[in-house]
VMD Tcl script that draws the C-alpha trace (Angstrom):
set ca {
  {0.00 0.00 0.00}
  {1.38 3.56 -1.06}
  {2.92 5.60 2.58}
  {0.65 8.48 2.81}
  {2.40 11.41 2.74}
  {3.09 13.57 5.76}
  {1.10 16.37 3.59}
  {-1.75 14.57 3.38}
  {-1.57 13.29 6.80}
  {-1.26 17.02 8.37}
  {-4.57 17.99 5.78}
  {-6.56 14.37 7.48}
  {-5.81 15.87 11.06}
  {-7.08 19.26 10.32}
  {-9.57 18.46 8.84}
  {-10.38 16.19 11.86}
  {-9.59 18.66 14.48}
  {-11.80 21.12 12.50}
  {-15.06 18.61 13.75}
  {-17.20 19.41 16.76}
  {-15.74 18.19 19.82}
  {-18.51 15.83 21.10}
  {-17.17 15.09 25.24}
  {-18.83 12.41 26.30}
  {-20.75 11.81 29.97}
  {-18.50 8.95 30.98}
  {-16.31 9.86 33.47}
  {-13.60 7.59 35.45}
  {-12.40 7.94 39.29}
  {-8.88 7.40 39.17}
  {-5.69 8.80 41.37}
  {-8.25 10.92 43.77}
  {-9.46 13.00 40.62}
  {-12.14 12.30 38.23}
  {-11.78 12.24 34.69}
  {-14.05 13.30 31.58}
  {-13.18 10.37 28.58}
  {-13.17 12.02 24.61}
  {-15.88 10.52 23.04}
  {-15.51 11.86 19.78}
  {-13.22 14.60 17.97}
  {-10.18 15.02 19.52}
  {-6.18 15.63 17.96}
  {-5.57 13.62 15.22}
  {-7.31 11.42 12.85}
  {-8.74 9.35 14.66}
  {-11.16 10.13 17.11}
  {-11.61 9.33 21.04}
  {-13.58 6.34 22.32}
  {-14.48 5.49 25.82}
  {-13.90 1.53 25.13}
  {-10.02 2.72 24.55}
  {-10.11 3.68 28.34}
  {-9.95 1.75 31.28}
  {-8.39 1.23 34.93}
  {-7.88 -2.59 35.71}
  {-7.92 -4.49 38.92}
  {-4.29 -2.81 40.21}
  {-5.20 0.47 39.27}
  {-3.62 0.51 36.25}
  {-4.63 3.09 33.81}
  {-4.88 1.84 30.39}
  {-5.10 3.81 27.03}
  {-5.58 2.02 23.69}
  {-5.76 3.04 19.66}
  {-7.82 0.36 18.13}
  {-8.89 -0.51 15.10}
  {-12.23 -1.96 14.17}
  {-12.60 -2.65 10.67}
  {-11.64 0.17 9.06}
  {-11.99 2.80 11.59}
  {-9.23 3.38 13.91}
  {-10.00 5.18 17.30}
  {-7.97 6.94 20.19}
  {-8.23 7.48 23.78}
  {-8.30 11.26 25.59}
  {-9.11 12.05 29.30}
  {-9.37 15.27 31.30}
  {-9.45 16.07 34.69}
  {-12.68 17.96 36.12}
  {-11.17 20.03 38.10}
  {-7.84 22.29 37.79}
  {-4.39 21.75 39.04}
  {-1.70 24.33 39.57}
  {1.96 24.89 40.25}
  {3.64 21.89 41.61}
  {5.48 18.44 40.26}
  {3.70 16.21 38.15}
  {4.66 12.79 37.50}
  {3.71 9.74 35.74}
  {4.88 6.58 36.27}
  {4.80 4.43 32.56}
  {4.57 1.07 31.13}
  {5.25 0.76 27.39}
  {7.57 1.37 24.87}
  {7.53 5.66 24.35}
  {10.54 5.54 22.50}
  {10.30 3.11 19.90}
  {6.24 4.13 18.93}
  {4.89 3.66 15.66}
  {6.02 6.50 14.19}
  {2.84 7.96 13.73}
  {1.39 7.61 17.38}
  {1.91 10.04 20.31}
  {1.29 9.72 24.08}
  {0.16 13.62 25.35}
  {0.73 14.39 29.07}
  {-0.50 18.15 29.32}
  {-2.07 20.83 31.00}
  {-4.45 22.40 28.93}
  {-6.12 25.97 29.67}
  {-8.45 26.30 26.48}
  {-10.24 22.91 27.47}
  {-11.80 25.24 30.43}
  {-12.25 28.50 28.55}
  {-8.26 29.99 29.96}
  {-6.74 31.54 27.08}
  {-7.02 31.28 23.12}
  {-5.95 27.79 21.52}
  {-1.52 28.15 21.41}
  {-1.86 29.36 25.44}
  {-1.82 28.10 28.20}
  {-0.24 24.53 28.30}
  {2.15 22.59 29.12}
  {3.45 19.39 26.89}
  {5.20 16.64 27.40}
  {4.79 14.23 24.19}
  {6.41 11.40 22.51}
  {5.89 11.02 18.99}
  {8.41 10.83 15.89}
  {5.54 13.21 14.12}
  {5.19 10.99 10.89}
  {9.46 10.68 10.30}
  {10.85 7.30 11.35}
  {14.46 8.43 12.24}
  {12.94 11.91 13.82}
  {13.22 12.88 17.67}
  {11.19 11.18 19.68}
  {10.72 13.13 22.45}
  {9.51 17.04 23.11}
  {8.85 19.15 26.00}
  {6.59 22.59 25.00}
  {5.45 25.12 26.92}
  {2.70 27.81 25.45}
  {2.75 31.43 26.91}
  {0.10 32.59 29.22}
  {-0.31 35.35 26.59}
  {1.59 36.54 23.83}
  {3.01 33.69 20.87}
  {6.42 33.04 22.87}
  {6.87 29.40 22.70}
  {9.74 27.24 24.62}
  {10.53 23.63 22.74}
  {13.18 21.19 23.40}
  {12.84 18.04 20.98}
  {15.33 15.12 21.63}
  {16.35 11.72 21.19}
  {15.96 9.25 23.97}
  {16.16 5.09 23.97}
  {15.16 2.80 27.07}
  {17.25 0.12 25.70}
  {14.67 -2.32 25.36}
  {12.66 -1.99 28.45}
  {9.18 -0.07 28.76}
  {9.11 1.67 32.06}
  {9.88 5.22 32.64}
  {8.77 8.12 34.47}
  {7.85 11.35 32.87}
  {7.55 14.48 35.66}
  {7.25 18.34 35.42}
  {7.65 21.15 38.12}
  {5.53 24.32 37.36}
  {6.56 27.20 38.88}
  {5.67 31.18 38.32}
  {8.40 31.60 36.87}
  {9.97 28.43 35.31}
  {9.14 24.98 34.21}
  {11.73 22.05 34.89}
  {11.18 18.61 32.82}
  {12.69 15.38 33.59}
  {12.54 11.83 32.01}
  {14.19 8.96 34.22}
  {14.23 5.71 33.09}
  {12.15 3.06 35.54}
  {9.72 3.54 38.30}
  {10.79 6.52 40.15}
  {8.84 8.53 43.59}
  {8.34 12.57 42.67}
  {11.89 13.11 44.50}
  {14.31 10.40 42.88}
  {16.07 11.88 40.56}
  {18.09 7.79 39.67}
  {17.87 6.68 36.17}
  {18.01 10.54 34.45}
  {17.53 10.09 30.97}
  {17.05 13.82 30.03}
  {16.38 17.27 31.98}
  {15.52 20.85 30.86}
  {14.77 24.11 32.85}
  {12.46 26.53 30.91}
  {13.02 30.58 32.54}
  {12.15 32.88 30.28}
  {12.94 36.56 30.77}
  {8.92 37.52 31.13}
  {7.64 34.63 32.61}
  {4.25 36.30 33.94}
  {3.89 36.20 29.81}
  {5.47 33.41 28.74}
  {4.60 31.01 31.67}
  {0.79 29.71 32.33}
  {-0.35 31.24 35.81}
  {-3.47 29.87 35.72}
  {-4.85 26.54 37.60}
  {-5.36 24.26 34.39}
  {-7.35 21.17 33.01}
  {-4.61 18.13 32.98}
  {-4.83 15.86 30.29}
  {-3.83 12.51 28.58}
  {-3.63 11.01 25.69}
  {-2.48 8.23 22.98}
  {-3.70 9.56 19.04}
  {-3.12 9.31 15.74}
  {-0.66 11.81 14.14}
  {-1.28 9.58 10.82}
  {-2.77 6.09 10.83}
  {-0.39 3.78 12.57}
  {1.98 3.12 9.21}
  {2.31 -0.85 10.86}
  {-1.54 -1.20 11.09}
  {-1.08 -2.30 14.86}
  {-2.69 -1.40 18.37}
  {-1.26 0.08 20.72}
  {-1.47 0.20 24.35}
  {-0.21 2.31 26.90}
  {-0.59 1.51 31.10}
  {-0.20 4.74 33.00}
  {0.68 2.99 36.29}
  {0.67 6.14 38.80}
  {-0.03 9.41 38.44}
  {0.69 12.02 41.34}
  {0.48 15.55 41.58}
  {2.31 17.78 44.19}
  {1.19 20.58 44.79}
  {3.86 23.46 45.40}
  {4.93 24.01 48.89}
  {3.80 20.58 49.79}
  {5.88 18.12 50.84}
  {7.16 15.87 47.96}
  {7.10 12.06 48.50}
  {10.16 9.98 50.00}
  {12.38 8.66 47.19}
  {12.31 5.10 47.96}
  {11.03 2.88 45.16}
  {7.96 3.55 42.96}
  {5.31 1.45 41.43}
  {2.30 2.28 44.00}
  {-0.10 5.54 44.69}
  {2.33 6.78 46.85}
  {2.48 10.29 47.65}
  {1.01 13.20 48.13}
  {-1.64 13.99 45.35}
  {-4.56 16.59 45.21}
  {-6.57 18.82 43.26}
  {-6.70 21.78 45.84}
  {-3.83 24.03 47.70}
  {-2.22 23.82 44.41}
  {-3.31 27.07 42.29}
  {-1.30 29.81 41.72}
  {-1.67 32.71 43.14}
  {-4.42 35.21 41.06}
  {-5.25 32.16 38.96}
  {-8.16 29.89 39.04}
  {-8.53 27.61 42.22}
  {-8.88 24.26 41.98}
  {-11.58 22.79 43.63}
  {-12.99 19.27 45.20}
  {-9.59 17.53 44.93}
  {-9.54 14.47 46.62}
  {-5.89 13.35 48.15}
  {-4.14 10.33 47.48}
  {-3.35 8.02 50.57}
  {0.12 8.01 51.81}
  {3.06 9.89 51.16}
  {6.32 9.21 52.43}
  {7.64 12.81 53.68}
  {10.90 14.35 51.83}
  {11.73 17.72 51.98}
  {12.76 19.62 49.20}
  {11.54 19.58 45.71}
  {13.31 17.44 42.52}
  {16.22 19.48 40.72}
  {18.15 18.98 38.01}
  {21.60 17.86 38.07}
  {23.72 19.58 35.62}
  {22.88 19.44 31.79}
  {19.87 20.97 31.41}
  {19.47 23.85 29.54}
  {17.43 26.79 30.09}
  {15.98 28.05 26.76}
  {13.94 31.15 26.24}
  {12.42 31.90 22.78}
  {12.05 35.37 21.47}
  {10.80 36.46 17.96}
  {12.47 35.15 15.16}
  {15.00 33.29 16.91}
  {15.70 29.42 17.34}
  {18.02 28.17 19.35}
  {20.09 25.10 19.85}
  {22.69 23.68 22.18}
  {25.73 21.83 21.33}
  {25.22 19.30 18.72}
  {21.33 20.39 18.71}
  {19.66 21.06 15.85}
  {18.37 25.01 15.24}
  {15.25 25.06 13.34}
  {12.17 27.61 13.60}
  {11.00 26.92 10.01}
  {10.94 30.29 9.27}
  {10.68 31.32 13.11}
  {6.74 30.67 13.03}
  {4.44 28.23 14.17}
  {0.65 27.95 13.07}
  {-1.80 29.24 16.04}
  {-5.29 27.74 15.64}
  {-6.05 31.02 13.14}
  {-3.10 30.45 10.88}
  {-1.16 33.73 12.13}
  {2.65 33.29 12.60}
  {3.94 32.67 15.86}
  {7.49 33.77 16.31}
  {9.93 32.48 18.71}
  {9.70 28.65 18.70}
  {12.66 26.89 19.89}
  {13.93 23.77 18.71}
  {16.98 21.76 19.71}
  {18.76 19.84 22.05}
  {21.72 20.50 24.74}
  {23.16 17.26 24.44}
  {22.60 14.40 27.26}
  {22.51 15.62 31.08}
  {24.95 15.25 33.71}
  {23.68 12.15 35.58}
  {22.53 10.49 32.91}
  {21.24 6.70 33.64}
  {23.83 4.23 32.27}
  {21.12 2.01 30.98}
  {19.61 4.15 28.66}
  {20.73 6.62 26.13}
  {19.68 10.08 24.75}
  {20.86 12.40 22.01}
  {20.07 15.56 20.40}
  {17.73 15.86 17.53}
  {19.65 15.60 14.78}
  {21.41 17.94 12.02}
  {20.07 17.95 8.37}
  {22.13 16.66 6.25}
  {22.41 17.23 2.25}
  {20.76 13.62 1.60}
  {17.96 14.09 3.78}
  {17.69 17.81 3.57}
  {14.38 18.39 1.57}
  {12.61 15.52 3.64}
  {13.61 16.99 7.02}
  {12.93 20.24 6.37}
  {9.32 19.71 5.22}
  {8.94 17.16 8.41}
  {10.13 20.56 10.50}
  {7.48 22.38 8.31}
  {4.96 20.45 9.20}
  {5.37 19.87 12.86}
  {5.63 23.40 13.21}
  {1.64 23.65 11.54}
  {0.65 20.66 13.40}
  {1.91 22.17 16.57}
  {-1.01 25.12 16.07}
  {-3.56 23.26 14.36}
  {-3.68 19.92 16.17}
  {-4.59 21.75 19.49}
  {-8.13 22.45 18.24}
  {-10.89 21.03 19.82}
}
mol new
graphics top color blue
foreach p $ca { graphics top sphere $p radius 0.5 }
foreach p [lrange $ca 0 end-1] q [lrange $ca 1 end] { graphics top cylinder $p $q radius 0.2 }
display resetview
């Protein structure tokens, strides 16, 4: 069967994203929170399904593409109420870095689910996708402005060396936003296995930083159809969230709902506050928050400008993304520092890499597009 082209794939998704967004009623009690489930439109081309979402008898969350026939569908959940500054983590079994290269898992806070800000504001991604190109990064970290088109970006390469559990965790502050990914099951204050770390701190930040209590949500969609034509199924064993100022959990081994975790305490201040959070049991004390060690790379974009870190790739395409109207956003970063300072010895990560004259054209249309997607594929 003839590849479809990443063209046509970015005009399916549009045109997809375009579509009503029908929510459905089903909702899901899981980690102290509950949880609207997509039932229709959502990112992608393929849309949400609440049979592609479930929580098994460990409480195990479980996300699924399917396919039925010919009709492939996705899974999308939101939580009810809003969370603010503080660490988020996920604790996750499956294979992020070796994905079809046309599926992406979504861990975000989004604002313009609730009404907070214009589509291209107010969020905060972590994703793992290779965006339609088989040999392109698999990994990005983006974080929208409050206001303004300002956008932060770090896309790298990672590799868990053949095994499938990781842990993906954010800390939201007013003024910064510090990613992680370690390899294994690691508590919100471990900081063993570090695949790959990045500080955000941009010179405005009550501009270029959310400030508002946000929506959080998952998902596993469809860039393109899956080019192997398989399932694919991704357990979200823990989620926690910490709010800031709260104690973060002791950083013996993870796996359980260990932890602090609640909806409330943790808005900002002058932002929306969350309310009716429910708190996880337990929680291990441990003071101090998670920090980076060495490596990471604080990037802040301005108009016009990419930038890149040694052996990183710079590319703005043009120093514009797509918003949701089509207007140029200036400013988006893109690139890599090379691997962190404490970097686990059983995995492996690398910048996203350079163009080269062979696979010039191809790369730089990829770029092209995941800059568009990046606007468009927002819409709801």
């Amino acid at each position: 069967m003839k590849r479809t082209s990443p063209w046509l794939a970015y005009a399916l998704g549009v045109g997809l994203l375009a579509a009503p967004r029908l929510v459905s009623a089903a909702e899901l009690e899981w980690k102290g929170y509950t949880w609207s489930v997509t039932n229709g439109g959502m990112a992608g081309v393929a849309e949400g399904r609440t049979a592609n979402v479930s929580v098994d008898g460990s409480g195990y969350l479980h996300l699924k593409i399917q396919k039925n026939g010919d009709t492939w569908t996705a899974a999308e959940i939101f939580t009810t109420t809003r969370l603010g500054f503080g660490t988020y983590q996920w604790q996750i079994d499956g294979p992020i870095d070796t994905l079809d290269k046309n599926v992406v898992v979504g861990l975000f806070p989004y604002g313009p689910a609730a009404g907070i800000g214009s589509d291209g504001t107010n969020e905060i991604d972590i994703e793992y996708s290779r965006w339609g190109v088989a040999n392109g990064p698999n990994g990005d970290w983006t974080n929208y402005p409050a206001s303004g088109s300002t956008i932060g970006e770090l896309s790298y390469t990672f590799s868990l060396n053949g095994g499938t559990l990781s842990t993906s965790r954010f800390i939201w502050t007013q003024s910064s936003i510090e990613d992680f990914l370690l390899a294994g099951l690691q508590p919100p204050a471990s900081m063993a296995s570090l695949i790959k770390s990045w500080k955000y701190s941009p010179v405005n930040p009550s501009m270029n930083i959310p400030q508002q209590a946000l929506p959080l949500g998952m998902n596993l969609w469809c860039f393109a159809i899956p080019s192997d034509g398989k399932d694919v199924e991704i357990v979200v064993r823990d989620f926690q969230f910490v709010p800031e100022g709260a104690n973060i959990g002791g950083s013996g081994g993870g796996g359980g709902a260990s932890g602090a975790s609640s909806a409330s305490g943790g808005a900002p201040s002058g932002g929306a506050t969350a309310s009716g959070g429910a708190t996880a049991s337990g929680g291990a004390t441990a003071s101090g928050g998670a920090t980076a060690s060495g490596g990471a790379t604080s990037m802040t974009g301005s108009a016009g400008l990419a930038s890149a870190g040694a052996g990183g790739v710079s590319a703005a395409a043009g120093g514009a993304a797509s918003n949701a109207g089509g207007a140029a956003q200036p400013g988006v970063l893109a690139g890599a520092a090379g691997t962190s300072a404490g970097e686990s010895a059983g995995c492996s990560c690398s910048s996203a890499p350079r163009s080269s004259p062979a696979a010039g054209l191809p790369w730089l249309l990829a770029l092209l597009l995941f800059a568009r997607e990046r606007g468009a594929r927002k819409q709801r």
